[in-house]
C-alpha positions as CSV (number, residue, x, y, z in Angstrom):
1,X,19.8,-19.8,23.4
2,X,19.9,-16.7,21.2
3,X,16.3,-17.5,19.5
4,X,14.4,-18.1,23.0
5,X,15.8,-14.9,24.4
6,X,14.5,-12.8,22.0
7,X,11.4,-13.6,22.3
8,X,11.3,-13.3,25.7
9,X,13.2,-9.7,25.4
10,X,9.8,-8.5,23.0
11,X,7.7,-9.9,25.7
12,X,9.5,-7.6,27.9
13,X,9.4,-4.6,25.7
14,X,5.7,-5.3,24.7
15,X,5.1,-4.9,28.8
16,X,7.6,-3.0,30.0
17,X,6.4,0.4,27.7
18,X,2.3,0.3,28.4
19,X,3.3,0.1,32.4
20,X,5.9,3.5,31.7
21,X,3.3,4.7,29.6
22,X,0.9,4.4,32.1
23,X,3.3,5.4,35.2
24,X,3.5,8.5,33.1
25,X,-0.3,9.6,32.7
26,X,-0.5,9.0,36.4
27,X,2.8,11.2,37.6
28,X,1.3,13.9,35.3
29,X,-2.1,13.5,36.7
């Protein structure tokens, strides 16, 4: 269980900070 969750938890990472990122630029647009 351990070794397909983490995985999944960089997959989250690896999307989750370009879409902050990206909320960002726009809020300080």
């Amino acid at each position: 269980m351990a070794l397909s969750l983490i995985p999944s938890t960089i997959i989250r990472l690896v999307v989750v900070i370009p879409l902050e990122n990206f909320g960002f630029k726009h809020l300080q647009r």
